[in-house]
N, C-alpha and C positions, 0 to 999 in steps of 0.2 A: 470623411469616413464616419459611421455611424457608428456610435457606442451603446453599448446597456445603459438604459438612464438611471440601472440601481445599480450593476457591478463593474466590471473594467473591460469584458469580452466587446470584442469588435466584430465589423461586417466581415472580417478574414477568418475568423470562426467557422470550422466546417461544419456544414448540419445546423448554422444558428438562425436563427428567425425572431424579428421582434411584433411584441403584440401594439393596439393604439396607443401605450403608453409608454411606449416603448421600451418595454423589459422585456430581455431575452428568455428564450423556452428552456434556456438550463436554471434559472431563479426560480422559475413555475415549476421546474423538476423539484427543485431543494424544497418550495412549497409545502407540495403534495409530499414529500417524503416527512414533514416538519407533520404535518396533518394526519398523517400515517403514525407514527408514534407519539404525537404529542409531545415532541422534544421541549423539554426544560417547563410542561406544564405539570399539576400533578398528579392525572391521569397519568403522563408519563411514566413521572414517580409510581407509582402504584401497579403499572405492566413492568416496571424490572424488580419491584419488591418481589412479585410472582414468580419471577421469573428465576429468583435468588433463592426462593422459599423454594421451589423443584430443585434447583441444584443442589441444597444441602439435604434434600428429602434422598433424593437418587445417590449421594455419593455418602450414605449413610455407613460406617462400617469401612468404609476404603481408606488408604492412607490420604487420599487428593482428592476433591470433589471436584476441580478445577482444573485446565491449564493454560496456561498462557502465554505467549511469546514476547519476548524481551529484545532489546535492540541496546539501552541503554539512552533513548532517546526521551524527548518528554511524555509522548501519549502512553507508551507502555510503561513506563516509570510510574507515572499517575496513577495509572488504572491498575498496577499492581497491588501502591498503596490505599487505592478503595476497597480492592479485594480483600484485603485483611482487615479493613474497617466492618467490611459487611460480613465480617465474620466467617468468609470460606476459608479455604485447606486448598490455596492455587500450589502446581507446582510449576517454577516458571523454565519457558524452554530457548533455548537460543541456537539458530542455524549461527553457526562462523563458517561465513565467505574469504576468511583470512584477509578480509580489506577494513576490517575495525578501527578507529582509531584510537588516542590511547584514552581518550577522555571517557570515548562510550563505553570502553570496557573495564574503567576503573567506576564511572557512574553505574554500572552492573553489578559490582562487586560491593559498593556502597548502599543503596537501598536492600537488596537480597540481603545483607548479614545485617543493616539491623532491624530490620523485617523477619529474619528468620527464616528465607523461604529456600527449598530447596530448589536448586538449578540443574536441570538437564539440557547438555549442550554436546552439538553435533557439528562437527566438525570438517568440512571436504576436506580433499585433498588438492593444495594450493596449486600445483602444477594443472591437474585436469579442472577446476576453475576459470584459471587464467586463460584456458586454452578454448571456453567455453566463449568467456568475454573477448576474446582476438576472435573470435570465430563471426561473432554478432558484428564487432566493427569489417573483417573482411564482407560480411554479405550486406552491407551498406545500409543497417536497419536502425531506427532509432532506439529500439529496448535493451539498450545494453545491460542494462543490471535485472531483465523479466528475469534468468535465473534462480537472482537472489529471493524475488517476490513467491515465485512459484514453490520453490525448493522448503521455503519458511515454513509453507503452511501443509505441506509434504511433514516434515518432522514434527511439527506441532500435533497433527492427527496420528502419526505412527505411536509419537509420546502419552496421550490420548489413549491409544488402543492397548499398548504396553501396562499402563497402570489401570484397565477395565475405567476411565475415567468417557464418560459422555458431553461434555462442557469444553468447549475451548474460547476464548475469550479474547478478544482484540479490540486495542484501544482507540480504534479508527472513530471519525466523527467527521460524518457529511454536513456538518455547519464550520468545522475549521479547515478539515481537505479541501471543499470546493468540492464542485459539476466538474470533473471531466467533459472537454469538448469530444466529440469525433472526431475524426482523424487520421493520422495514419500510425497509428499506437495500439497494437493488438499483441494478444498473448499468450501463448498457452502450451502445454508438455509437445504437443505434437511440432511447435511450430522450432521451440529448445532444440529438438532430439535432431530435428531434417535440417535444421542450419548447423549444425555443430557435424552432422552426419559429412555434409558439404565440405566443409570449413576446416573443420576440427580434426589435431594429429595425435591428442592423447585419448585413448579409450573411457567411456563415459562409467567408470566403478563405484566410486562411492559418491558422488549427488546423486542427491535423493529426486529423482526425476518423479512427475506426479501424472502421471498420462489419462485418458478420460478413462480408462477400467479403475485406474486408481481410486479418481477422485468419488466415481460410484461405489465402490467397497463401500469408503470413510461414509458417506453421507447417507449411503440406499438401507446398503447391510450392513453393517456396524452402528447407524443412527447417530455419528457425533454432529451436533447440531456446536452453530458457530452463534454465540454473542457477543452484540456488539453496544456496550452499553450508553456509552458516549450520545446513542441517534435516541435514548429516552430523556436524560438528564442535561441540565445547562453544562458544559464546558467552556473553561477560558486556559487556552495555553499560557497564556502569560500567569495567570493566577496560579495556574500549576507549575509552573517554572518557580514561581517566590518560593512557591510550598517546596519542593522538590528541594531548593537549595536550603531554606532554613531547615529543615527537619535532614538530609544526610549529605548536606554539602556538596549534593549536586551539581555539574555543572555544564551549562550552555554552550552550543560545538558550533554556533552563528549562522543556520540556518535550517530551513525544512527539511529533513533526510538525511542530511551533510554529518550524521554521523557515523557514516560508513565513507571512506573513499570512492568508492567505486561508484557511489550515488551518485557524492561533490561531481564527480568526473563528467556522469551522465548531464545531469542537471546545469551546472555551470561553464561546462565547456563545448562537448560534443554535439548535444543536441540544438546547445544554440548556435555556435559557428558552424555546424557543418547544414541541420536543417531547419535553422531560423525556429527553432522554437523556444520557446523563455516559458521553460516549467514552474517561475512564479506566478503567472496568471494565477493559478486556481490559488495558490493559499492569500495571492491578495485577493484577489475577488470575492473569496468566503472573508475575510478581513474587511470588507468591504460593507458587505451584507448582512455580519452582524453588529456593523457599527464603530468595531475596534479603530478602524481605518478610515479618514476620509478619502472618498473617493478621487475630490483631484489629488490628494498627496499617491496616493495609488497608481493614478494614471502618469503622473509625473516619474513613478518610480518607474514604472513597467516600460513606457518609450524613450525614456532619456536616460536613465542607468544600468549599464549591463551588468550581469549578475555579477559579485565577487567572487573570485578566484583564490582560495589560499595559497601566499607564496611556495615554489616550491611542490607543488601538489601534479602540476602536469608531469614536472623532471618525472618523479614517482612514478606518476603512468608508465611513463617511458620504461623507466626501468622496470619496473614490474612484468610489462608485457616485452621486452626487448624489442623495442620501436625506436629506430632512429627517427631524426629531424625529415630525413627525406621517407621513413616507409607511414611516419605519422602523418605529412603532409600528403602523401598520396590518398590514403584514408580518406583525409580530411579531405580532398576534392574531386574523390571517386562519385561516379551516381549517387545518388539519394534513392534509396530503393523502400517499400516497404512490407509490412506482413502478405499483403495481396501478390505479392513475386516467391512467395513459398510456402508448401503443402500448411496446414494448420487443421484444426477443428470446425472453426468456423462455420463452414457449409453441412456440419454433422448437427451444428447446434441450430441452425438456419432451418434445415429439412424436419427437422422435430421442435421447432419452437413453441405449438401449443402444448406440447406433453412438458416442454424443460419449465414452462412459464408456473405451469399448474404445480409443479414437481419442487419449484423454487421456494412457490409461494406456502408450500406446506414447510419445508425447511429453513425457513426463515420469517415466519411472521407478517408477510410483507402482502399485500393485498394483491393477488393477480392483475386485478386494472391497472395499480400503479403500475407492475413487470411490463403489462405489454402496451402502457407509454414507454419507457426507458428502454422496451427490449431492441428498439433501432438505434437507439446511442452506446453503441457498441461499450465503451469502455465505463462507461453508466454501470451498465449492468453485469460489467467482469467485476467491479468493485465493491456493490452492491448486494450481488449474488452468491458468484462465483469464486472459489479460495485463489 
């Protein structure tokens, strides 16, 4: 089996392709994206000083020039505490999916007060939740937590529009996330609404659903542009994990995401027993690629160790979603079904692709050639582009 001779992707990679030397065309993406901002050069530095010099220019007079989404995890934790170094007025926001653990929500309350920053937090309602995530496991799709993803950046822009603020801020960084492969991993309001429509037995009231009129409001007319500053500047999670814990005692919930349950859940259990995928690929392969990791210890991790499980955490599932042993296992060895078995956007974004590419590249910086390399690696460019 043929591997990336720089990261850990294999020939089972959907959409991958290696060049004479043999690195795969998702390394060539992270590239031209590195080449695109000048991440961690100081050019870089000097397109987000600008880019920090308009947001205190624009949110002159406002109580918040800033906002930004919080999880309690490391990227957003970090990036909170740059934002206060570089001298903004974030106000930070947090969707609760009611599946928080205790660590991420006390790590929330620990940086915020001695940061001083004000917290806006939105809260579903747990029963039509739950009912959202039994609904994605009934229709036999991998996305079990797209809700949480979607919903985030839903409230983050409402928050946004609420406080006349134009800046929203996420701590994401395509050198420690990884290339998403292709595959069968898609997302989006339409896809939530017509699975849960199917599925689903409590009435969809207070998640904050993000549909594509939505998302055109926040970006076309409204104008809130998304940065993301991590793709100008060096990042090292680990470096930020030290900082994080000495400066407010901080602390580490043992993996990528895993500080939400419902993540752990996706991540360590469902996705990989039921459709063979191990969502470490990407954070070791960017682990990989900037060197943090060697590669065979990587590759040793990824085919010889299954992900860790916190003890106790499935029971949880169970209860939480009232799944016994047998309506769990049935789940677990119903079809494997994926987005392309239900309605979505997809073919809306497909049929206007040169106007979305053009449209992208003004609200985000990002040079149209690169968009329409990345615009056929589907979840490339949900990540990339799209909230």
């Amino acid at each position: 089996m043929q591997i990336c001779s720089r990261c850990i992707y294999d020939e089972t990679v959907t959409g991958i392709f290696f060049d004479e030397d043999g690195i795969c065309n998702y390394c060539r993406i992270m590239d031209r994206f590195i080449e695109q901002f000048q991440t961690g050069k100081p050019e870089g530095r000097n397109k987000l000083d600008e880019i920090i010099k308009n947001v205190k220019k624009d949110g002159k007079g406002k109580k918040y020039d800033c906002v930004i989404g919080v999880s309690g995890g490391t990227d957003s934790s970090y990036m909170l505490f740059k934002l206060i170094q570089w001298g903004l007025r974030p106000l930070a926001v947090h969707y609760d999916n009611t599946w928080n653990t205790a660590i991420a929500t006390e790590n929330i309350r620990k940086v915020l007060g001695k940061l001083n920053v004000d917290l806006y937090t939105y809260v579903v309602d747990n029963k039509e939740i739950d009912d959202i995530f039994l609904s994605f496991l009934k229709a036999g799709v991998p996305e079990l937590d797209a809700a949480t993803d979607l919903a985030l950046s839903e409230v983050m822009y409402r928050a946004a529009d609420k406080f006349g603020v134009k800046y929203v801020f996420e701590g994401h960084s395509f050198i420690t996330e990884g290339i998403s492969p292709i595959g069968n991993m898609y997302f989006d309001g339409r896809y939530i609404r017509e699975i849960h429509k199917k599925f689903g037995k409590v009435p969809m009231k207070t998640y904050p659903l993000m549909d594509f009129f939505a998302f055109m409001k926040w970006v076309l007319f409204k104008r809130i542009k998304k940065i993301r500053p991590f793709w100008y500047i060096s990042y090292s999670k680990e470096e930020a994990r030290e900082l994080l814990k000495k400066e407010f005692e901080w602390e580490y919930y043992g993996g990528h995401h895993l500080e939400n349950r419902i993540v752990a859940i996706q991540h360590c259990f469902y996705n990989y027993y039921k459709f063979g995928m191990d969502n470490r690929n990407l954070s070791l392969a960017a682990a990989v690629r900037s060197g943090i990791m060697k590669r065979e210890e990587a590759i040793d991790i990824y085919f010889n160790h299954p992900p860790y499980i916190e003890e106790g955490l499935v029971d949880y599932f169970k209860e939480r979603l009232s799944l016994t042993n047998e309506s769990l296992s049935e789940i677990m060895n119903s079809p494997c079904r994926t987005y392309r078995d239900y309605p979505t956007y997809k073919s809306l974004f497909e049929t206007f692709a040169r106007d979305i590419i053009v449209f992208c590249a003004y609200i985000t910086d990002i040079e149209s050639s690169i968009l329409t390399a990345v615009f056929a690696y589907w979840s490339v460019f949900i990540t990339a582009v799209l909230p």
